[in-house]
C-alpha positions in Angstrom: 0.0 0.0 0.0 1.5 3.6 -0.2 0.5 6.9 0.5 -2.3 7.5 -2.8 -4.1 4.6 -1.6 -3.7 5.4 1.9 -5.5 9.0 1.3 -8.1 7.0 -0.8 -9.1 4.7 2.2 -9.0 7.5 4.7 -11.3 9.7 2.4 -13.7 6.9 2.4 -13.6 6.5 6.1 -14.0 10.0 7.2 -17.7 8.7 8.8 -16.1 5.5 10.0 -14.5 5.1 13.6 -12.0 7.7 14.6 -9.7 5.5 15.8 -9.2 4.0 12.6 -8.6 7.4 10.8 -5.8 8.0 13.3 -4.1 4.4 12.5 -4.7 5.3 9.2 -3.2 9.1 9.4 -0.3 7.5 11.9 0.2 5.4 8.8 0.7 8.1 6.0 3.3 9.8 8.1 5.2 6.9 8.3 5.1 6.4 4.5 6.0 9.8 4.1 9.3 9.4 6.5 10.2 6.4 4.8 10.1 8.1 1.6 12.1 11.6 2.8 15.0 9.1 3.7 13.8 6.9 7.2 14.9 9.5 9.4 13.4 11.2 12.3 13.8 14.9 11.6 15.9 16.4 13.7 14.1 18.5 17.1 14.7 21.9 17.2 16.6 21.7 20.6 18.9 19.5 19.6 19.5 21.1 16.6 20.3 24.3 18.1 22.9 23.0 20.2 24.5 20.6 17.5 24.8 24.4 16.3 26.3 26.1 19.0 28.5 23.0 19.9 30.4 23.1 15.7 30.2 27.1 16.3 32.6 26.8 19.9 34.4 24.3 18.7 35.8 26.5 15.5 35.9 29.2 17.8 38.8 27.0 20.2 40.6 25.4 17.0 40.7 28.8 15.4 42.9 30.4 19.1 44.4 27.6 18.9 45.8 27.7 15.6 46.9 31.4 16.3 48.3 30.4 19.7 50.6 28.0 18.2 53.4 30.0 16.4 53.2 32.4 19.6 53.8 29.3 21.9 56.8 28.7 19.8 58.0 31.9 20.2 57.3 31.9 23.7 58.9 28.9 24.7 61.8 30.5 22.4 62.1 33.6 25.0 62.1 32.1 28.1 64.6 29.1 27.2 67.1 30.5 24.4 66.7 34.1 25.9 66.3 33.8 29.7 69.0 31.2 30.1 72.4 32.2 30.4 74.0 28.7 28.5 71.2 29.4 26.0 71.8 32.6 25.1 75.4 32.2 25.4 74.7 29.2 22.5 72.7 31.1 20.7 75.2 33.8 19.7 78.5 31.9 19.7 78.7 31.1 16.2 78.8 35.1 15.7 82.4 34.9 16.7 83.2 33.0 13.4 81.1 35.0 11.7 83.4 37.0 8.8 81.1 40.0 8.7 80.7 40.2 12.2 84.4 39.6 12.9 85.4 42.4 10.2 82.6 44.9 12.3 84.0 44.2 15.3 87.8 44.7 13.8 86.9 47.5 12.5 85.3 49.3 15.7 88.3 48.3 17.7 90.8 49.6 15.6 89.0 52.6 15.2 88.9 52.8 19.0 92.3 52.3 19.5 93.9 55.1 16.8 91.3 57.3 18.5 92.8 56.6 21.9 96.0 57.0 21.2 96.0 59.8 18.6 99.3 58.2 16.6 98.7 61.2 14.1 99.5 63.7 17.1 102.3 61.8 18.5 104.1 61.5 15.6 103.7 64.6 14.0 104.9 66.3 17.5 107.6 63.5 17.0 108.8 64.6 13.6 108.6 68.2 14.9 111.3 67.7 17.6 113.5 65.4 15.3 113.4 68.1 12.3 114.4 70.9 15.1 117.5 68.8 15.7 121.4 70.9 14.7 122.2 67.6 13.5 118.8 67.7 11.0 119.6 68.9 7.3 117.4 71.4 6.3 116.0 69.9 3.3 115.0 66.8 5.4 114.0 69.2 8.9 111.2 70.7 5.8 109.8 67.0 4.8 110.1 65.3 8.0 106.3 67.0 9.4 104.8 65.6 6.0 105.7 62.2 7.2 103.0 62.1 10.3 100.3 60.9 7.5 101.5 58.0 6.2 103.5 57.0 9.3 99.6 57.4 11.0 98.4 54.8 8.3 100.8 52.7 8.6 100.3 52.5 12.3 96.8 52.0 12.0 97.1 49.1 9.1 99.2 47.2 11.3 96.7 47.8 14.1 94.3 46.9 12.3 96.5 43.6 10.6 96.6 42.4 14.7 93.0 43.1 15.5 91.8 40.9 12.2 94.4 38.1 13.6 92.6 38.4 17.2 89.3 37.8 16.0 90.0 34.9 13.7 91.6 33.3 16.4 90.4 30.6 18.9 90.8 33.6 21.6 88.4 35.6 20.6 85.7 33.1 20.3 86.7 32.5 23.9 86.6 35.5 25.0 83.4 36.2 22.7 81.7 33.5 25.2 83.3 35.1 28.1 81.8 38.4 27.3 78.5 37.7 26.6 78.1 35.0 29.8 78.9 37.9 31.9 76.7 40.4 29.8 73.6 38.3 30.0 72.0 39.5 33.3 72.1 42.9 31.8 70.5 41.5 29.0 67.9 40.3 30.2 67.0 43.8 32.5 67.6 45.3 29.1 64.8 43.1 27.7 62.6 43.7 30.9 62.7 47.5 30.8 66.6 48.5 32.7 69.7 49.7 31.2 72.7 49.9 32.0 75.9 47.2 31.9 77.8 45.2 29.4 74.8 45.0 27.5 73.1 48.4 26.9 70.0 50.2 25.3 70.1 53.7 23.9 67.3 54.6 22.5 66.4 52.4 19.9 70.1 50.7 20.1 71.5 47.1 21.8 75.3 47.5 22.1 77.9 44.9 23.5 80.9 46.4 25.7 84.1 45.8 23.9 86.6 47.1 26.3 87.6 43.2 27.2 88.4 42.7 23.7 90.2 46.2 23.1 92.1 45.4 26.5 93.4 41.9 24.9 94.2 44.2 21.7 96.8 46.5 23.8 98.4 43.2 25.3 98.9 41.8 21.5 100.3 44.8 20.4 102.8 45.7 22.8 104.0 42.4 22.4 104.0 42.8 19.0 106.7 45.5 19.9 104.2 48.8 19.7 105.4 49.8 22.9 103.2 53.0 22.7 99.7 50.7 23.3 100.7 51.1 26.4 98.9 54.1 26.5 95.7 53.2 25.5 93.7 53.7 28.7 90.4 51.5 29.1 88.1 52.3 26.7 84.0 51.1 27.0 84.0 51.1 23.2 80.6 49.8 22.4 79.5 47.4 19.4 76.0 47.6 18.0 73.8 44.5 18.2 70.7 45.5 16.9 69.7 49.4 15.9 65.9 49.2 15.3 62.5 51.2 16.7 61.6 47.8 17.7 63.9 47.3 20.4 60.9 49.2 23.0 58.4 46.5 21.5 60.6 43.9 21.5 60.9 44.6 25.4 57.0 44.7 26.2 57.1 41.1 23.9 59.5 39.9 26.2 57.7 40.5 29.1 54.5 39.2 27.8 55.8 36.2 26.4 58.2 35.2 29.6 55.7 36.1 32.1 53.4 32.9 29.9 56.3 31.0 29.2 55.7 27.5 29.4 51.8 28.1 29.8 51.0 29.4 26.6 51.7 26.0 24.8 49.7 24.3 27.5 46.9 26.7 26.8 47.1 25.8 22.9 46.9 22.6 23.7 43.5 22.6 25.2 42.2 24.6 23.5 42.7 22.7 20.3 41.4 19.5 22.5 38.0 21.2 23.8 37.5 22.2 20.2 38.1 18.7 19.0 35.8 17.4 21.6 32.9 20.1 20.9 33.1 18.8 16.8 30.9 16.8 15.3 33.2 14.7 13.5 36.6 14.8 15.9 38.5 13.2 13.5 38.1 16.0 10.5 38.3 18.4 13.2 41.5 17.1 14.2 42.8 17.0 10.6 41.4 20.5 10.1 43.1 22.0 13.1 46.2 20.3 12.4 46.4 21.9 8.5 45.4 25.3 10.4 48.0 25.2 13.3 50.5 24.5 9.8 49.0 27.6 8.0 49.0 29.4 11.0 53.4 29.0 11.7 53.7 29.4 7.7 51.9 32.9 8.2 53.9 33.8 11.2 57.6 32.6 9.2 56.3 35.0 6.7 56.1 37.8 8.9 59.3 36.8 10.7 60.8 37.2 7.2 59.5 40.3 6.5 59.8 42.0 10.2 64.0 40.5 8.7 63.6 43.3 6.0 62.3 45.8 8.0 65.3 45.5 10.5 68.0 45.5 7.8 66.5 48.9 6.6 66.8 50.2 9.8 70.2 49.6 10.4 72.4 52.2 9.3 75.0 51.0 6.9 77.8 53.1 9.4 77.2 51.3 12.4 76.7 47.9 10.9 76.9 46.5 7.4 73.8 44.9 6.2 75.9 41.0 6.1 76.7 41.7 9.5 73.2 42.9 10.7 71.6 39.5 8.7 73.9 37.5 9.9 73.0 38.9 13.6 69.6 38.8 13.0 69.3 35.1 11.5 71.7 34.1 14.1 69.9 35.0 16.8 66.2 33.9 15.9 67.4 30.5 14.3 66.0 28.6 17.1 63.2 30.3 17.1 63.0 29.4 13.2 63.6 25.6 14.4 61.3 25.7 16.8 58.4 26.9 14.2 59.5 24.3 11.6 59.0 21.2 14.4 55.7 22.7 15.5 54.8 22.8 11.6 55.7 19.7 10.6 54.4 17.9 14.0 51.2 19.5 12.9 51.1 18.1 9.6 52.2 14.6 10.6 48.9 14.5 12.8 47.1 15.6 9.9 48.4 12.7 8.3 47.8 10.4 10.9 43.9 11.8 11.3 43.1 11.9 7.5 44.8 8.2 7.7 41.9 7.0 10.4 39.3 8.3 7.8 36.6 6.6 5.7 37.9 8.1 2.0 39.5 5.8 -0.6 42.6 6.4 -0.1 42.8 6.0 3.8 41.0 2.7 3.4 43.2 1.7 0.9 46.4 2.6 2.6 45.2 0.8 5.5 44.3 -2.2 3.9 47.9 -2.1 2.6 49.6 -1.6 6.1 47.3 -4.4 7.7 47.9 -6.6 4.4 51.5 -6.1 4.7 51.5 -6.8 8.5 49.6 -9.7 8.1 51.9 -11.3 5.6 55.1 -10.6 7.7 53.2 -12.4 10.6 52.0 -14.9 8.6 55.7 -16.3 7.4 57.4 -15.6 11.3 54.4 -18.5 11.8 55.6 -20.4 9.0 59.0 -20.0 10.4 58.0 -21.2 13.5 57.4 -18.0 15.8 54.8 -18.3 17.7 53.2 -15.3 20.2 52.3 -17.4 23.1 50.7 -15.6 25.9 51.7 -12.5 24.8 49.4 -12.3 21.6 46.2 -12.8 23.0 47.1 -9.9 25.5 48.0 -7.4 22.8 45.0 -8.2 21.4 43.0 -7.4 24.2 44.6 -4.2 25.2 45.6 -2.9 21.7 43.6 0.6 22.2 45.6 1.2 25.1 48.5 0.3 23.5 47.9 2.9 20.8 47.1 5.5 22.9 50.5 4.8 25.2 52.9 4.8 22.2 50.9 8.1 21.0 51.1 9.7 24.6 55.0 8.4 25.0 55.7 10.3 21.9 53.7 13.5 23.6 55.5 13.9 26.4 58.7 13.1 24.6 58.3 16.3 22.2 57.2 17.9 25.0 60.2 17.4 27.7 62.7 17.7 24.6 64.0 21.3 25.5 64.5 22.2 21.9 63.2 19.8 19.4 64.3 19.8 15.7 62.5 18.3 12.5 64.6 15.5 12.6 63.3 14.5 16.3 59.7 15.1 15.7 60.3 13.2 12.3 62.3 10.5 14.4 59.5 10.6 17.3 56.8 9.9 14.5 58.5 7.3 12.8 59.5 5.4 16.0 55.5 5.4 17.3 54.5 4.0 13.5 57.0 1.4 14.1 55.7 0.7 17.6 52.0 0.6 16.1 53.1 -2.0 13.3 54.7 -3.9 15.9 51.2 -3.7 18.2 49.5 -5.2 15.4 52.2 -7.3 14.1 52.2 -9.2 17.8 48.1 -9.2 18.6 46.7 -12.8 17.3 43.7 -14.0 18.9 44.8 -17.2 20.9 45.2 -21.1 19.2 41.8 -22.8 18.8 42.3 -25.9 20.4 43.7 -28.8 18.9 41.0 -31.4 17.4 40.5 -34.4 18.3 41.0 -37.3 16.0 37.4 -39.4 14.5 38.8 -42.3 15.9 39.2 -41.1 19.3 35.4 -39.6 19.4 34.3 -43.0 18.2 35.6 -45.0 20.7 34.8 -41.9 23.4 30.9 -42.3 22.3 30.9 -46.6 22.5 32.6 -46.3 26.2 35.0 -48.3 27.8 35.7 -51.1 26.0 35.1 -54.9 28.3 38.4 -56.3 30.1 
């Protein structure tokens, strides 16, 4: 019967009982919702909140997503920049750096000549000699001309021993030396106070140099320039970083130390509460994941270009734009690793998400995996292997087992102090090899071992008569 000749019969029966007209309506509406699909529709209660639930949980994933490049950067600023080894780590490899080492030469041997005013010495040098009896006139005349190039010549070979101080293993030395002991005022530079081996100026960091123009004088007066001995000590200072962003950078600091280790934690959550508030946890997982990726390829972006804007800032006379790259690239390159790990970490998950999903492809790939598994287990047993106890138990237990290895491999990236693509790459290929292995070792136990006809037969006739 369908619906037509269920509106015929009711038309017929509209003087008949009542109670048969409402069987007969009750029947018509279930016609109807067998046609529309077999579906209750939805009530509007429930429909609401299904609403408001999708609508919080893009709200979370969406802070989340922009809270994960600023966790990077925050756990970035309290580890690399906060911790005296760090920090001291961070800018070490400036000491081999040959733009940095020919900025540095050149500020010390500008620092010296200025001390020491050679041109004024030797010209008041020259006078005296040329007033000597002795002194023919012709040479007396030529000998004040002479200050010049003696002057040069004094500074090239000033400059010829501070070139062979930096390249040398002593300067990277003392390089470490003098940024160990400038890092406390670094750090009350970054949180507001001045002053120290490390100093702000405006909208200038600068590094104290009189240690390394003090190991200068030693070199040269045992080089034989005897008059180094005059240089007195001189807080010569070497620019850092020249930028109007040094004031933001300090209210950044404070910001991101004073959250520190939270803010990741905070990410975290949230991303999990909107997971949980989803509708379908797994796409939300995979769309979340592919947003906290877009989300660190944005913020390299603007790292990149806030890079531009600090090179034009710096003016070419107080440091060359090699030198102020190399400075700048040097000192946020952990930062940079940092944001590459939480990218690519991101994008495994992704992976592993769109991999736990109904589409072809996912069903295919697994089909492989477990295909491929099975065979490997299949020939160990031909071999001989067997799993005992032990694969029965797997069996059993082989959600927990999953969500261990997965959890293992949290708290591992988590605890790292500053982990690299190659450990979250390592991380995620040693928890696919423990899964494989879970699945390789869970085999439902033996069925027991039958019984031979025979045996049965002579079970079912009983004991046989003595």
């Amino acid at each position: 019967m369908d619906s037509r000749d269920v509106d015929s019969t009711t038309a017929q029966s509209t003087t008949a009982d009542p109670a048969e007209v409402e069987r007969l309506r009750a029947r018509v509406a279930e016609l109807e919702r067998e046609k529309g699909g077999g579906e209750e529709p939805p009530a509007p209660a429930a429909h609401r909140r299904s609403r408001w639930y999708a609508v919080g949980s893009a709200i979370l994933i969406t802070l989340a997503c922009i809270l994960a490049p600023l966790s990077a950067t925050a756990v970035w600023a309290s580890t690399q920049i906060s911790d005296t080894s760090q920090y001291v780590q961070t800018v070490a490899p400036l000491a081999d750096d040959p733009a940095v080492q020919a900025a540095v030469a050149n500020d010390v041997t500008n620092a010296v000549m200025q001390s020491l005013d050679v041109e004024g010495y030797t010209r008041q040098a020259l006078q005296t000699i040329s007033q000597q009896p002795n002194v023919p006139p012709r040479v007396a005349a030529a000998l004040p001309g002479l200050a010049v190039p003696i002057a040069n010549g004094v500074e090239s070979f000033t400059r010829t021993q501070v070139t062979k101080l930096v390249q040398s293993p002593q300067f990277a030395a003392l390089w470490e030396r003098v940024n160990t002991v400038a890092h406390q005022q670094l750090v009350k530079l970054l949180e507001g106070n001045e002053g120290g081996a490390v100093s702000a100026q405006g909208n200038t960091v600068t590094l104290n140099l009189a240690p390394v123009i003090d190991q200068v004088k030693t070199r040269l007066v045992s080089e034989g320039f005897t008059l180094a001995e005059r240089i007195p000590t001189v807080n010569r200072s070497f620019v850092l970083v020249q930028s109007d962003a040094v004031t933001k950078g300090q209210t950044a600091y404070r910001w991101l130390n004073t959250l520190g280790i939270w803010l990741p934690v905070i990410a975290l959550v949230l991303f999990a509460g909107g997971v949980l508030l989803a509708g379908d946890r797994r796409r939300a997982v995979v769309r979340g994941s592919l947003g906290v990726a877009g989300a660190v390829l944005v913020f390299g972006v603007l790292l990149a270009v806030g890079r531009i804007a600090y090179l034009n800032a710096v003016p070419p006379d107080v440091l060359s734009e090699q030198a102020a790259g190399n400075v700048f690239d040097t000192i946020v390159r952990f930062l940079r690793t940092g944001l590459r790990s939480v990218a690519v970490l991101a994008l495994l998950v992704a992976l592993v998400a769109f991999l736990f999903g109904p589409s072809r492809a996912a069903v295919r790939t697994r089909t492989a995996l477990e295909s491929g598994i099975g065979s490997a287990r299949t020939g160990a047993e031909s071999a001989g292997w067997r799993a005992g106890r032990v694969g029965p138990w797997v069996l059993a237990h082989t959600r927990a087992l999953r969500a261990g290895a997965f959890l293992a491999a949290g708290l591992v990236l988590l605890f790292w102090t500053r982990p690299t693509v190659l450990v979250v790459v390592v991380t995620a290929v040693l928890v696919g090899v423990a899964l494989a292995l879970i699945e390789f070792l869970g085999t439902p136990p033996p069925p027991p071992e039958a019984v031979p006809e025979r045996e049965l037969q002579d079970s079912d006739r009983g004991p046989r008569p003595s």
